[in-house]
mmCIF file of the N, C-alpha and C atoms, coordinates in Angstrom:
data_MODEL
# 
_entry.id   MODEL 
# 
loop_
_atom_site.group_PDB 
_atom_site.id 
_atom_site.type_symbol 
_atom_site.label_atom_id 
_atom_site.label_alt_id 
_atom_site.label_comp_id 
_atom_site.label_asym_id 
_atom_site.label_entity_id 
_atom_site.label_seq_id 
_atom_site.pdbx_PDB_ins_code 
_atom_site.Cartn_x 
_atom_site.Cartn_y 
_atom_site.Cartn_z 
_atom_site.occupancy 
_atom_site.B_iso_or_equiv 
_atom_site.pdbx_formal_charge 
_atom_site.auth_seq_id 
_atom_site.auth_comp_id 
_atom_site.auth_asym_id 
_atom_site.auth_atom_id 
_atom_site.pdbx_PDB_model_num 
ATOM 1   N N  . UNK A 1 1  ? 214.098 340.779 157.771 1.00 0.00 ? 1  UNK A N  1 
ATOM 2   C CA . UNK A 1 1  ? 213.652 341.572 156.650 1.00 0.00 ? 1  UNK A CA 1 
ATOM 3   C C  . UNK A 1 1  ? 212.506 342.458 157.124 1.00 0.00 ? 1  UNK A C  1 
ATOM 4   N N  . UNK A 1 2  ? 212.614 343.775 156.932 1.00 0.00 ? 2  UNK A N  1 
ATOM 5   C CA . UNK A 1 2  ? 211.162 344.526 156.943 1.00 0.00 ? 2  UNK A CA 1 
ATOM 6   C C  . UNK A 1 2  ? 210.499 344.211 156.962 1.00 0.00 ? 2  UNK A C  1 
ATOM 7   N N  . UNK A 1 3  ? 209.098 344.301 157.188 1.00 0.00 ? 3  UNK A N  1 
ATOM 8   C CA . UNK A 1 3  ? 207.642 344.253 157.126 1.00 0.00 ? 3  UNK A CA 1 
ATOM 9   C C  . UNK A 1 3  ? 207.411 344.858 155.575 1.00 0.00 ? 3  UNK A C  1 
ATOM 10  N N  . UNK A 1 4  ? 207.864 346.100 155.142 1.00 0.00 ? 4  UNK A N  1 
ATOM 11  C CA . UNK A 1 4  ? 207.446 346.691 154.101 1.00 0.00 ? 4  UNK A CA 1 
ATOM 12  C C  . UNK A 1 4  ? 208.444 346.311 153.151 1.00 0.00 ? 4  UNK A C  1 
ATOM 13  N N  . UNK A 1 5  ? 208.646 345.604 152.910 1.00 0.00 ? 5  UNK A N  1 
ATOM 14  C CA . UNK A 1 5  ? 210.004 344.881 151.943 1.00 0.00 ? 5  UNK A CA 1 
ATOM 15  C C  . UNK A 1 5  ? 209.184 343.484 151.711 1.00 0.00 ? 5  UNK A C  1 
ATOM 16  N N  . UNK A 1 6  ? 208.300 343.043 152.219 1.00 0.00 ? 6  UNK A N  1 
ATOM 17  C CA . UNK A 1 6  ? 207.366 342.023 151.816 1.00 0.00 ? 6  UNK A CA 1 
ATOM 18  C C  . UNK A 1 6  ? 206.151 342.529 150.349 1.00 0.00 ? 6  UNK A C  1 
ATOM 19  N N  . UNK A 1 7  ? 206.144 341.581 149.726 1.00 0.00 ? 7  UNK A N  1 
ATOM 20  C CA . UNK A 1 7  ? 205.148 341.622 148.484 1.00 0.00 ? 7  UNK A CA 1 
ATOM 21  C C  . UNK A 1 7  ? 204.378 340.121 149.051 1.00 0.00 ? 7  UNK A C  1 
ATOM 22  N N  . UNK A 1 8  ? 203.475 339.889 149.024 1.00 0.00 ? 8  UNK A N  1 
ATOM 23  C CA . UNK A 1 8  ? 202.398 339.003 148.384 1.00 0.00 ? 8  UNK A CA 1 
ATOM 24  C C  . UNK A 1 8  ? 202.329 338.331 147.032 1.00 0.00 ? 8  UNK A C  1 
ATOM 25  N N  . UNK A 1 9  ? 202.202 337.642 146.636 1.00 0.00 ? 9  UNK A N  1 
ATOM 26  C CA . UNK A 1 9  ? 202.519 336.993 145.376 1.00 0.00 ? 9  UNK A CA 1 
ATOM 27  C C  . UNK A 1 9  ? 201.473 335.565 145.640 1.00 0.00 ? 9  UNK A C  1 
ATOM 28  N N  . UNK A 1 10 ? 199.910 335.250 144.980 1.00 0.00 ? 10 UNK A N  1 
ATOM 29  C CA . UNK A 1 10 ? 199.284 334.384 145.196 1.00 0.00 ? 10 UNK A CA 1 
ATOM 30  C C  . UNK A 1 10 ? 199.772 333.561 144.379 1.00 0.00 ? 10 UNK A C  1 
ATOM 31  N N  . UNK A 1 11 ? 200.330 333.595 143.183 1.00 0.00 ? 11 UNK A N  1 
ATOM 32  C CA . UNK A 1 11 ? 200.959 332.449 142.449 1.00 0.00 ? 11 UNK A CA 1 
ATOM 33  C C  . UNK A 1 11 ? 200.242 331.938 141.367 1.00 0.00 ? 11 UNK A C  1 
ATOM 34  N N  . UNK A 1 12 ? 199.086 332.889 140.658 1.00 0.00 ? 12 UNK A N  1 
ATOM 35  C CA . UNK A 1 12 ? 198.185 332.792 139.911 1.00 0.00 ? 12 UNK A CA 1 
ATOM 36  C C  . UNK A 1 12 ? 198.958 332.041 138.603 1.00 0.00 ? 12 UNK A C  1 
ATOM 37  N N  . UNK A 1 13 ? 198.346 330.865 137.689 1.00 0.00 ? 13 UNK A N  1 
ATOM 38  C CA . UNK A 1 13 ? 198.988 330.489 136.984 1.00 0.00 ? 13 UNK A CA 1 
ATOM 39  C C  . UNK A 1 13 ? 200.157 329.524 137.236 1.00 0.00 ? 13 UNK A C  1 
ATOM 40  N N  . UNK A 1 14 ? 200.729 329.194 138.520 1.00 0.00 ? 14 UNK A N  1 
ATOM 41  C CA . UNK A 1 14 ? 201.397 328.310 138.841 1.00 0.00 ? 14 UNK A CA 1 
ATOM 42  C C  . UNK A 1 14 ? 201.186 327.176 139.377 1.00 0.00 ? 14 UNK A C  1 
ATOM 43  N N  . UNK A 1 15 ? 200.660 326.319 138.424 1.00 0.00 ? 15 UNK A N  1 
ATOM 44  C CA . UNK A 1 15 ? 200.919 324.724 138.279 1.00 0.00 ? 15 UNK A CA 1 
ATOM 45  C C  . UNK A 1 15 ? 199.467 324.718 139.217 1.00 0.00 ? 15 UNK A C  1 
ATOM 46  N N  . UNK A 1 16 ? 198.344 325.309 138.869 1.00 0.00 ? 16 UNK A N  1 
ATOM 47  C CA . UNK A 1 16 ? 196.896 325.533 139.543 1.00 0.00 ? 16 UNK A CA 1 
ATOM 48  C C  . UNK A 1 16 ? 195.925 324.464 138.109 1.00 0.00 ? 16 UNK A C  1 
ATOM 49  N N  . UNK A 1 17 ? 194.765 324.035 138.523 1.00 0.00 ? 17 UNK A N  1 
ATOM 50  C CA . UNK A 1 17 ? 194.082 323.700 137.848 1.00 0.00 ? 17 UNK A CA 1 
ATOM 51  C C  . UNK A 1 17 ? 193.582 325.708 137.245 1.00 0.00 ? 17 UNK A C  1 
ATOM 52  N N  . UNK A 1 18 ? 192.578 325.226 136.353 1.00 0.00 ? 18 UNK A N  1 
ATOM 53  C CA . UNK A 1 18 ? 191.805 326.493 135.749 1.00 0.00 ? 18 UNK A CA 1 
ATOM 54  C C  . UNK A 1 18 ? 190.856 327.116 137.016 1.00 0.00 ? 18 UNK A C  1 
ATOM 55  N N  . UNK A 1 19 ? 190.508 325.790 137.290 1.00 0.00 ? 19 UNK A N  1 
ATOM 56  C CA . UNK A 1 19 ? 189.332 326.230 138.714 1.00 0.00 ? 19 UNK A CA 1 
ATOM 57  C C  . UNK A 1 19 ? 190.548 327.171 139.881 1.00 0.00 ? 19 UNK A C  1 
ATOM 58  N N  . UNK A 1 20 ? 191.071 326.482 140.590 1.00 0.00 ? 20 UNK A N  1 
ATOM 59  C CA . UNK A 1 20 ? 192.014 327.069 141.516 1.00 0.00 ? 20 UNK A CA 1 
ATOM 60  C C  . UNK A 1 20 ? 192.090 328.216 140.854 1.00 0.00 ? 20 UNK A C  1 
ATOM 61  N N  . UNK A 1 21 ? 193.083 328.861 139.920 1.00 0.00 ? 21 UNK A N  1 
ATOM 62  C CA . UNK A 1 21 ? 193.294 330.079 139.156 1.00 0.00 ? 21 UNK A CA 1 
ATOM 63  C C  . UNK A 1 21 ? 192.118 330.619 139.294 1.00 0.00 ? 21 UNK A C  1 
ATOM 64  N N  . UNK A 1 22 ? 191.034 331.010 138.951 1.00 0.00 ? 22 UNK A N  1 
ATOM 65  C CA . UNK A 1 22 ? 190.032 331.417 139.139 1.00 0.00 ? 22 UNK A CA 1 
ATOM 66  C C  . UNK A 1 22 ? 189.227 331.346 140.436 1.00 0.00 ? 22 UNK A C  1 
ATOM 67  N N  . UNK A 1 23 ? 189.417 330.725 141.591 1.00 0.00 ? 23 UNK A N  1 
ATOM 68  C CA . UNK A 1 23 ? 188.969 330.585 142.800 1.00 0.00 ? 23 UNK A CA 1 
ATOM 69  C C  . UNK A 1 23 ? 190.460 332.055 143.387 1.00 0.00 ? 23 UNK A C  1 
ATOM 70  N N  . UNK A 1 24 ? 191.090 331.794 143.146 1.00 0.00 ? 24 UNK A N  1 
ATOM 71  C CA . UNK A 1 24 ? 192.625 332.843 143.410 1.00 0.00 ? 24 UNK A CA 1 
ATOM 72  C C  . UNK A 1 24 ? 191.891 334.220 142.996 1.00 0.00 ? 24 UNK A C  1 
ATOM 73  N N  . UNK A 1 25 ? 191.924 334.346 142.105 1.00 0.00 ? 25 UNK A N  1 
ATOM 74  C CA . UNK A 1 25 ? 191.818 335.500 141.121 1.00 0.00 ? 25 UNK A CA 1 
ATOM 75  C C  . UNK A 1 25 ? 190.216 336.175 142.013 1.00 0.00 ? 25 UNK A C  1 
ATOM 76  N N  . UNK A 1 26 ? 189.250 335.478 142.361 1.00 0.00 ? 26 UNK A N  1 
ATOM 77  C CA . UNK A 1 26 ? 188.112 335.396 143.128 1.00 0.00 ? 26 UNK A CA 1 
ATOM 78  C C  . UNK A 1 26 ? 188.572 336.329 144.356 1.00 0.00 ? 26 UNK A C  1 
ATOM 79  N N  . UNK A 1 27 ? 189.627 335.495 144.775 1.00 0.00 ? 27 UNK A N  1 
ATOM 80  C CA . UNK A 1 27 ? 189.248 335.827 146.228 1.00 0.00 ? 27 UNK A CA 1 
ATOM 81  C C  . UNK A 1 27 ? 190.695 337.039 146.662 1.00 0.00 ? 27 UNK A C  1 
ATOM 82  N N  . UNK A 1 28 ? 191.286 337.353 145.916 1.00 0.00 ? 28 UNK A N  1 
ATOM 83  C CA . UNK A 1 28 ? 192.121 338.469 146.060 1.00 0.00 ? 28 UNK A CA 1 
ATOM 84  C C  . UNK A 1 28 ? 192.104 339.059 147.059 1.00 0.00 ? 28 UNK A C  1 
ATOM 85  N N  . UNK A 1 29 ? 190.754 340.135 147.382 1.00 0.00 ? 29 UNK A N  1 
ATOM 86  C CA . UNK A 1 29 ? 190.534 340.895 148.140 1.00 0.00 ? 29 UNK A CA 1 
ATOM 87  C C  . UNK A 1 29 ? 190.751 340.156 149.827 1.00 0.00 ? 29 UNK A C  1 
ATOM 88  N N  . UNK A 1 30 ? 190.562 339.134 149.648 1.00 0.00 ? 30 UNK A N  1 
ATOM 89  C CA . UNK A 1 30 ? 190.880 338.568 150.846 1.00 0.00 ? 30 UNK A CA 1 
ATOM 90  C C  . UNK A 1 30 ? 192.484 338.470 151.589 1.00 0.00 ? 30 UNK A C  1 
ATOM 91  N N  . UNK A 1 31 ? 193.454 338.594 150.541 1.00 0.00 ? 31 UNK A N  1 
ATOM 92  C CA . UNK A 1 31 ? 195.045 339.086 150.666 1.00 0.00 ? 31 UNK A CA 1 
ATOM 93  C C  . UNK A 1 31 ? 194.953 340.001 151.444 1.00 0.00 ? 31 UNK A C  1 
ATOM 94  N N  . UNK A 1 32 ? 193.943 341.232 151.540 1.00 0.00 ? 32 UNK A N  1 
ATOM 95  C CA . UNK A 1 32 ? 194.197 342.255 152.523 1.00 0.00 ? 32 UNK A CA 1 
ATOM 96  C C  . UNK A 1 32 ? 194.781 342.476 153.644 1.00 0.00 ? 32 UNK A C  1 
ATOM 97  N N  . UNK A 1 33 ? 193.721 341.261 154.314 1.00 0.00 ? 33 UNK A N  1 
ATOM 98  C CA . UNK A 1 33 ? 193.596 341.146 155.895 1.00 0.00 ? 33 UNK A CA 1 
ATOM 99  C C  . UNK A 1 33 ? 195.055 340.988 156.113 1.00 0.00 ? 33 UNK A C  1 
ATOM 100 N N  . UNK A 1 34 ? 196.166 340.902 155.314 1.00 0.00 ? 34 UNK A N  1 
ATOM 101 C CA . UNK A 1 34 ? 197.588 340.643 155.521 1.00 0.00 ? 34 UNK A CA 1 
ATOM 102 C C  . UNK A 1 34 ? 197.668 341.899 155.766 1.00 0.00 ? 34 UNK A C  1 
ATOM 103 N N  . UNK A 1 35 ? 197.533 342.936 155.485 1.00 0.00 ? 35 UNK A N  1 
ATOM 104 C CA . UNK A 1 35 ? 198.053 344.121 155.797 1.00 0.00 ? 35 UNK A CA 1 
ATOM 105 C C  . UNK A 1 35 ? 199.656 344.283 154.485 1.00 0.00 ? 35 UNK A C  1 
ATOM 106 N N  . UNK A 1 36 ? 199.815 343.629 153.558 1.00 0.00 ? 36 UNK A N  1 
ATOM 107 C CA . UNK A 1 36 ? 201.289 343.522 152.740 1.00 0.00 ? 36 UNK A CA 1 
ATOM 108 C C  . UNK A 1 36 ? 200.729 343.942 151.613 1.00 0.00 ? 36 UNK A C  1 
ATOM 109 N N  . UNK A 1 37 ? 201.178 344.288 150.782 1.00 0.00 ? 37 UNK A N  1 
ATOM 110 C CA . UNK A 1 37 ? 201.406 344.362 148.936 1.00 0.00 ? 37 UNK A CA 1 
ATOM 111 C C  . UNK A 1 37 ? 201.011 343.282 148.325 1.00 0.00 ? 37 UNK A C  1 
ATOM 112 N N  . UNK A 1 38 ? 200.234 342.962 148.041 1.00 0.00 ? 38 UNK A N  1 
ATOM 113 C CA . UNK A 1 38 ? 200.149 341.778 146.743 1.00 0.00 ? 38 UNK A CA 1 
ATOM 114 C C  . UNK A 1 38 ? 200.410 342.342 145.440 1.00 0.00 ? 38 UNK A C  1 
ATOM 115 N N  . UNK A 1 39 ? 200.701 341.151 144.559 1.00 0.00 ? 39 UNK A N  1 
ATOM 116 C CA . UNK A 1 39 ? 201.089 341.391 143.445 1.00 0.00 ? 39 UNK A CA 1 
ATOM 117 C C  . UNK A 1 39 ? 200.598 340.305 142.523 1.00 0.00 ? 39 UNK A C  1 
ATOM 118 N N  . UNK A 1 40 ? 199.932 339.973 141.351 1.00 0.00 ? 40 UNK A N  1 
ATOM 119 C CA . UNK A 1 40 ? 199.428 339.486 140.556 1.00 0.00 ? 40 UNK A CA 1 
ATOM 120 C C  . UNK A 1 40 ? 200.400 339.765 138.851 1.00 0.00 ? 40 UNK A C  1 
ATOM 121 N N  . UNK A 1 41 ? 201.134 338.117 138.655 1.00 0.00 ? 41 UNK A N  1 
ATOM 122 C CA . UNK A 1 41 ? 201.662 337.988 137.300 1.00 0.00 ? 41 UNK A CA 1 
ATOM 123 C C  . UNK A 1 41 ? 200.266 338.062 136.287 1.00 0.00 ? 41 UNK A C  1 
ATOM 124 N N  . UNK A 1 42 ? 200.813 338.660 135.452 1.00 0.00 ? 42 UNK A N  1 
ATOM 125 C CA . UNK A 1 42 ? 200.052 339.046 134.240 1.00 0.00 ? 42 UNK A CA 1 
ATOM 126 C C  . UNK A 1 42 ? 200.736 337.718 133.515 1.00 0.00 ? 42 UNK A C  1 
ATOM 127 N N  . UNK A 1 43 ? 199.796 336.638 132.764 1.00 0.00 ? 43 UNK A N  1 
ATOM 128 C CA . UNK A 1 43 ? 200.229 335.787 132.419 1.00 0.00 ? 43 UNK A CA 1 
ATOM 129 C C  . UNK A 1 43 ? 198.931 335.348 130.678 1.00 0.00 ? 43 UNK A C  1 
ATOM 130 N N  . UNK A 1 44 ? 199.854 335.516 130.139 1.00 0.00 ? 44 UNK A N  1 
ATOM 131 C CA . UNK A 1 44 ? 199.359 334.521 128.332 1.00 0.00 ? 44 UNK A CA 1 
ATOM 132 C C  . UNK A 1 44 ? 199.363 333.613 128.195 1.00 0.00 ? 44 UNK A C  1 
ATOM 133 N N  . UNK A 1 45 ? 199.023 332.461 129.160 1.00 0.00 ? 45 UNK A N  1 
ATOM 134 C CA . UNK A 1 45 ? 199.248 331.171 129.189 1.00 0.00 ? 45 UNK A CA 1 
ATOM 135 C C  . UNK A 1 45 ? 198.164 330.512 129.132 1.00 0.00 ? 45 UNK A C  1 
ATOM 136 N N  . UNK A 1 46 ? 198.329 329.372 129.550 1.00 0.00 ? 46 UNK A N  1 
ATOM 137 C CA . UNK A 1 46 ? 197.528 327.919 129.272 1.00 0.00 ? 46 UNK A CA 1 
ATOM 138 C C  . UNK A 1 46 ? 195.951 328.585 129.869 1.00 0.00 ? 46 UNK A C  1 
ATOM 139 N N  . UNK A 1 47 ? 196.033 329.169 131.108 1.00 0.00 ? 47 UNK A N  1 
ATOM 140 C CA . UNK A 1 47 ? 194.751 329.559 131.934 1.00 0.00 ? 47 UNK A CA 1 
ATOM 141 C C  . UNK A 1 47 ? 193.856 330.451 130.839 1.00 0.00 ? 47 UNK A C  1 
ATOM 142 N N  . UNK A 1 48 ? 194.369 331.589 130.365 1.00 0.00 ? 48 UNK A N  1 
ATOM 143 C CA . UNK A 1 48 ? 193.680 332.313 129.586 1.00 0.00 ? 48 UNK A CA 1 
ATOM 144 C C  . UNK A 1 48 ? 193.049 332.006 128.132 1.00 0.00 ? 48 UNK A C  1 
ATOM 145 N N  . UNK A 1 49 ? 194.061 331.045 127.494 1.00 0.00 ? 49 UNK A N  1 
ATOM 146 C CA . UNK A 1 49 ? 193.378 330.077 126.319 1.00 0.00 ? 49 UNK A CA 1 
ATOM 147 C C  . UNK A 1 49 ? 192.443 329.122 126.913 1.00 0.00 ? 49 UNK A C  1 
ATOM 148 N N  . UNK A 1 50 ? 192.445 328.882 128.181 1.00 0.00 ? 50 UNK A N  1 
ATOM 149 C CA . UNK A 1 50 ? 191.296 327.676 128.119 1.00 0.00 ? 50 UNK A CA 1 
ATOM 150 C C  . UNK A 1 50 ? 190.137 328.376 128.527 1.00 0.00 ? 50 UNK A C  1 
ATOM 151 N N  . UNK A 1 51 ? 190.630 329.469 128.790 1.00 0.00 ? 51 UNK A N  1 
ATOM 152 C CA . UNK A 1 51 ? 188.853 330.692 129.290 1.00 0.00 ? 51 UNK A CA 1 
ATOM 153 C C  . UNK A 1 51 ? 188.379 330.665 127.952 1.00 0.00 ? 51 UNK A C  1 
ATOM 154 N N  . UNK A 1 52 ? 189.149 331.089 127.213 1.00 0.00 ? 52 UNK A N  1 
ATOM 155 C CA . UNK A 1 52 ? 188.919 331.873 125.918 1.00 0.00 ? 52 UNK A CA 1 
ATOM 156 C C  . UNK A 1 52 ? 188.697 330.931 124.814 1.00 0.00 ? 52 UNK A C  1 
ATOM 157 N N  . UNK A 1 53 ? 188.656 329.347 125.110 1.00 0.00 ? 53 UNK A N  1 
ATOM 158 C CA . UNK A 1 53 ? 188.602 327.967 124.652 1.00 0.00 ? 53 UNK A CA 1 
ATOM 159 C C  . UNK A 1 53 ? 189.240 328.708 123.265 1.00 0.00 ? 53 UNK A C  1 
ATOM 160 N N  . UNK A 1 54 ? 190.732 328.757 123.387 1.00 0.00 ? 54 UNK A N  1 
ATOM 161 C CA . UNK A 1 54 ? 192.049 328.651 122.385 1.00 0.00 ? 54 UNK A CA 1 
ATOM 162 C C  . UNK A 1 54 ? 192.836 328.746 121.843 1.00 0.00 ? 54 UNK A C  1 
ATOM 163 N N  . UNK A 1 55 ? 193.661 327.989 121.071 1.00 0.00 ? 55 UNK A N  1 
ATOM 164 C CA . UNK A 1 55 ? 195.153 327.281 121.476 1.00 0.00 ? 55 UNK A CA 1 
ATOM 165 C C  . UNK A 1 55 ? 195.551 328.167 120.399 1.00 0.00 ? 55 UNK A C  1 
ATOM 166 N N  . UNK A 1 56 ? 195.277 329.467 120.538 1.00 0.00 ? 56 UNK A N  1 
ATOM 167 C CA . UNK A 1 56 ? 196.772 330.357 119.871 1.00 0.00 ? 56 UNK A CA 1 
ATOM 168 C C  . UNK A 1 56 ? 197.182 330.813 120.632 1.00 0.00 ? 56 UNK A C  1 
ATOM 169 N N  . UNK A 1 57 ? 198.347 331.072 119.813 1.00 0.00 ? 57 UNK A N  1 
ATOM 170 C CA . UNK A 1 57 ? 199.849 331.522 120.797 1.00 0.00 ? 57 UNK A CA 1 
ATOM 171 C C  . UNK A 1 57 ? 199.605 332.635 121.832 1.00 0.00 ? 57 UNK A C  1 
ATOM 172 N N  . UNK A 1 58 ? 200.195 332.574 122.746 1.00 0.00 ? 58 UNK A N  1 
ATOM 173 C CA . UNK A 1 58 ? 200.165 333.644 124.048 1.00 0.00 ? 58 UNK A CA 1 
ATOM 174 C C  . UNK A 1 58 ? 199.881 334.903 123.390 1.00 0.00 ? 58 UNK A C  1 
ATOM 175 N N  . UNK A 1 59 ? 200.480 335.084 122.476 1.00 0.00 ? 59 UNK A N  1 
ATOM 176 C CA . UNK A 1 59 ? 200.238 336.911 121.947 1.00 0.00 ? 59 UNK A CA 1 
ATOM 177 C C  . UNK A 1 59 ? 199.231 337.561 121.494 1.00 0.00 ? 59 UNK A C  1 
ATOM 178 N N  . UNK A 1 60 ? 198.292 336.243 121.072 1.00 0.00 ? 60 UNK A N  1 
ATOM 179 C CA . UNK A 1 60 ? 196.904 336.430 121.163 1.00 0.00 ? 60 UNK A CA 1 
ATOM 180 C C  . UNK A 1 60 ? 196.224 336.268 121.719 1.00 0.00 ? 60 UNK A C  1 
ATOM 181 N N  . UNK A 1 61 ? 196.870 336.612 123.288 1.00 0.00 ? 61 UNK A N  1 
ATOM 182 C CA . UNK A 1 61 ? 195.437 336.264 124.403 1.00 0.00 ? 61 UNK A CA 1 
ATOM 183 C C  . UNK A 1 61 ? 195.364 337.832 125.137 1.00 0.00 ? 61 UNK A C  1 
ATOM 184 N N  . UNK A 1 62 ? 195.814 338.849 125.096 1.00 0.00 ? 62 UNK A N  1 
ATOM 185 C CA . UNK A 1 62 ? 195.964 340.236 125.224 1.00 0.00 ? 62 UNK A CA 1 
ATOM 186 C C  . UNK A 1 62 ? 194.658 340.517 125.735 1.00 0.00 ? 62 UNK A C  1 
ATOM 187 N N  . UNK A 1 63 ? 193.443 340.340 124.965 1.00 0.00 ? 63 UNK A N  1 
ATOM 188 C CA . UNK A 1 63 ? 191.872 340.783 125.514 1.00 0.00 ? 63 UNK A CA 1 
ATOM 189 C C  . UNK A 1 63 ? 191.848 339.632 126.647 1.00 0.00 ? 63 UNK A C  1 
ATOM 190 N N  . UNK A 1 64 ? 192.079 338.520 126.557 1.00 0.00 ? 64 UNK A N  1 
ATOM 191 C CA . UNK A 1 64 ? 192.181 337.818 127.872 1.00 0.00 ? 64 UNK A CA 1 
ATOM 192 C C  . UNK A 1 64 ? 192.798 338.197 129.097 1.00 0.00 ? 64 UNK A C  1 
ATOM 193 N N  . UNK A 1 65 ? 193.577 338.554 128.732 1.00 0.00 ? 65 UNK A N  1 
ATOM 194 C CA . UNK A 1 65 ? 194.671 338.838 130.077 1.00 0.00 ? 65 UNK A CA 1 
ATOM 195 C C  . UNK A 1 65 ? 194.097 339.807 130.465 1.00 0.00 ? 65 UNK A C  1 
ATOM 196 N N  . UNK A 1 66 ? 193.452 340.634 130.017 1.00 0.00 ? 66 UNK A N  1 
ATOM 197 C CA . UNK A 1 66 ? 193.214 342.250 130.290 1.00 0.00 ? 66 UNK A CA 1 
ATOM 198 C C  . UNK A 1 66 ? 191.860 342.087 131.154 1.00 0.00 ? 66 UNK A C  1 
ATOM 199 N N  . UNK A 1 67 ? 190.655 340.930 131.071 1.00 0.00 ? 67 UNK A N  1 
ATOM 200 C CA . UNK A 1 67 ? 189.983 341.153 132.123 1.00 0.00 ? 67 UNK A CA 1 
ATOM 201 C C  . UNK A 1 67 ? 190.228 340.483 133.326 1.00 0.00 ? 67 UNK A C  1 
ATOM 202 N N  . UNK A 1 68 ? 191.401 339.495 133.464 1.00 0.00 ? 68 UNK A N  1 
ATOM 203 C CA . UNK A 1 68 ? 191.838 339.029 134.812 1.00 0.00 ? 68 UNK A CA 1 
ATOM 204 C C  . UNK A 1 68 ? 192.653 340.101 135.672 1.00 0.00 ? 68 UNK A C  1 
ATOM 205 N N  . UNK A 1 69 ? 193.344 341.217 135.061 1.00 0.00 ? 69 UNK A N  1 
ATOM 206 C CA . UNK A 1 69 ? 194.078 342.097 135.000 1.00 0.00 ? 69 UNK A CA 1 
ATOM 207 C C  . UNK A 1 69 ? 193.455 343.122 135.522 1.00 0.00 ? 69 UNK A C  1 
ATOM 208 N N  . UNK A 1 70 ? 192.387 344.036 135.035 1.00 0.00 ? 70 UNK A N  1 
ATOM 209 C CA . UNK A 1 70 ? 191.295 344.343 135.464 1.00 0.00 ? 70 UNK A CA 1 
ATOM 210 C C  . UNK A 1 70 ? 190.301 344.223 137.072 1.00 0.00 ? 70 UNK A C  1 
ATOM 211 N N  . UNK A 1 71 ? 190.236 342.657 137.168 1.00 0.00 ? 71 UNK A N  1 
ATOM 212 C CA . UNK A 1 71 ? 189.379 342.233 138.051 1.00 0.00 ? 71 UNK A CA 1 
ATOM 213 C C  . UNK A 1 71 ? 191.108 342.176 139.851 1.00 0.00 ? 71 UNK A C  1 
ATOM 214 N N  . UNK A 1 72 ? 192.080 341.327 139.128 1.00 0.00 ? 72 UNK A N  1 
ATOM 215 C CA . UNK A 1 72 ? 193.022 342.078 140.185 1.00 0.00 ? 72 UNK A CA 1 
ATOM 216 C C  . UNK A 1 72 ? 193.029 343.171 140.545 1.00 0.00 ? 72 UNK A C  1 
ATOM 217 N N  . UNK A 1 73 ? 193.249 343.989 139.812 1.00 0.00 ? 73 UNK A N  1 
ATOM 218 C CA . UNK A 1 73 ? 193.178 345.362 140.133 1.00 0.00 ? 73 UNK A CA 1 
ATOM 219 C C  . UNK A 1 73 ? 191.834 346.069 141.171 1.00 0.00 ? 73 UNK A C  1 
ATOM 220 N N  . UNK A 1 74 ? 190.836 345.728 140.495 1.00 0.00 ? 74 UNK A N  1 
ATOM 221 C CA . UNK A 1 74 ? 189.383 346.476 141.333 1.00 0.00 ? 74 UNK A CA 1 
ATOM 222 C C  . UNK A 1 74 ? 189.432 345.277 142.693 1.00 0.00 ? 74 UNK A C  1 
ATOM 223 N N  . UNK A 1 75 ? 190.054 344.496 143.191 1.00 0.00 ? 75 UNK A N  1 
ATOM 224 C CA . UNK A 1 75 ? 189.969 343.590 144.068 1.00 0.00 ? 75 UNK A CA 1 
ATOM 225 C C  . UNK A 1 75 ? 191.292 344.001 144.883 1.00 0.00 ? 75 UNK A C  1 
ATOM 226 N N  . UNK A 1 76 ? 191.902 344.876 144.720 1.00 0.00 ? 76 UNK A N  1 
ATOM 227 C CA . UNK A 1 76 ? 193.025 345.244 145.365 1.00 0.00 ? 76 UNK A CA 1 
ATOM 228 C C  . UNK A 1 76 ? 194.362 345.134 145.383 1.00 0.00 ? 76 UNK A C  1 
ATOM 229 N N  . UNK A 1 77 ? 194.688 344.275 143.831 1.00 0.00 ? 77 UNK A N  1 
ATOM 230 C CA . UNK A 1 77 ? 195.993 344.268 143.364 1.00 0.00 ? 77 UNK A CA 1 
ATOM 231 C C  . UNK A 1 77 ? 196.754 345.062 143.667 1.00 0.00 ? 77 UNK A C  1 
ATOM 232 N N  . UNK A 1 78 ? 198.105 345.662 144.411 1.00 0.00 ? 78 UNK A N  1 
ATOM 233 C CA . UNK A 1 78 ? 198.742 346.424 144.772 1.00 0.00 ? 78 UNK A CA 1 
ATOM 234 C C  . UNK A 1 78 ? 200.064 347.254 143.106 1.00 0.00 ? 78 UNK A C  1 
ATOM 235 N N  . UNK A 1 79 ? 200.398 345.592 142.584 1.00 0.00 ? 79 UNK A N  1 
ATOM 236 C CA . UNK A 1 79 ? 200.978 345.406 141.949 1.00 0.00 ? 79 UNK A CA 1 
ATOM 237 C C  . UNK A 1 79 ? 200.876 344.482 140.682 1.00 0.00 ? 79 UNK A C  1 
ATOM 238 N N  . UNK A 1 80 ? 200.725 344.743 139.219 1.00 0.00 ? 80 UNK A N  1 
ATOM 239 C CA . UNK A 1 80 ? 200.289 343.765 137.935 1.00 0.00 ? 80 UNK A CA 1 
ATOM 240 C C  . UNK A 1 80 ? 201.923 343.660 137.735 1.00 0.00 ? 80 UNK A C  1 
ATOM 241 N N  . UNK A 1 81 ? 202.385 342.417 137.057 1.00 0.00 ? 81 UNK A N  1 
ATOM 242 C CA . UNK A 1 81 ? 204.019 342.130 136.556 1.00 0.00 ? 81 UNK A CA 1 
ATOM 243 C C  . UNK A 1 81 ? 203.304 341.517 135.450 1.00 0.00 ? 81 UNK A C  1 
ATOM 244 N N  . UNK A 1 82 ? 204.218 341.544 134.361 1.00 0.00 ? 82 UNK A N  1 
ATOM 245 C CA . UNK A 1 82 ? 204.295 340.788 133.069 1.00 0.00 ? 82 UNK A CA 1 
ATOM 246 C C  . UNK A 1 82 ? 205.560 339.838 133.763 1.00 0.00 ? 82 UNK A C  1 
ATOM 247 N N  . UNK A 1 83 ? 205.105 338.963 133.601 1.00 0.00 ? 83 UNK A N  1 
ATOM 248 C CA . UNK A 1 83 ? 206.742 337.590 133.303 1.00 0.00 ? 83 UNK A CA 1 
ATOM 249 C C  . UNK A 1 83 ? 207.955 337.679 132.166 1.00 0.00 ? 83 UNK A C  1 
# 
C-alpha cells in the first residue's frame, strides 16, 4: 500500500479511560513526527458527557464536541470524521 494512502487514526474515544482520551487529544501534535495524515473521530459520547458532567443524550453535547474538535485541529488534525 502507498505511503500516502495511509491515515493515522489515534482512536480517541475507543474503549480509553476519560484520562487516556484526554492524554490522546493532548498529545496529537506528536502524530507528526509520522510524517502521515491523522485523523480524529468527532464523537457525542460517554467522554464528552463526563467533561461536561452529563448524561444527556449525545445531541446535546455539540458545544462539547466542538472544543475537542477545535483543539485537534490547532494541534494538527489533518482530518475531523463524524461516526
Amino acid at each position: 500500500m502507498p505511503r500516502e494512502n495511509v491515515i493515522v487514526d489515534p482512536g480517541v474515544g475507543l474503549r480509553q479511560t476519560l484520562e487516556q482520551n484526554l492524554e490522546i487529544v493532548g498529545a496529537l501534535d506528536e502524530f507528526k513526527c509520522l510524517n502521515q495524515a491523522h485523523l480524529v473521530g468527532r464523537r457525542d459520547k460517554s467522554m464528552i458527557g463526563l467533561v461536561l458532567l452529563t448524561s444527556g443524550p449525545p445531541d446535546q453535547r455539540l458545544e462539547g464536541t466542538a472544543g475537542p474538535v477545535a483543539i485537534s485541529i490547532a494541534k494538527g488534525a489533518d482530518i475531523v470524521r463524524r461516526p
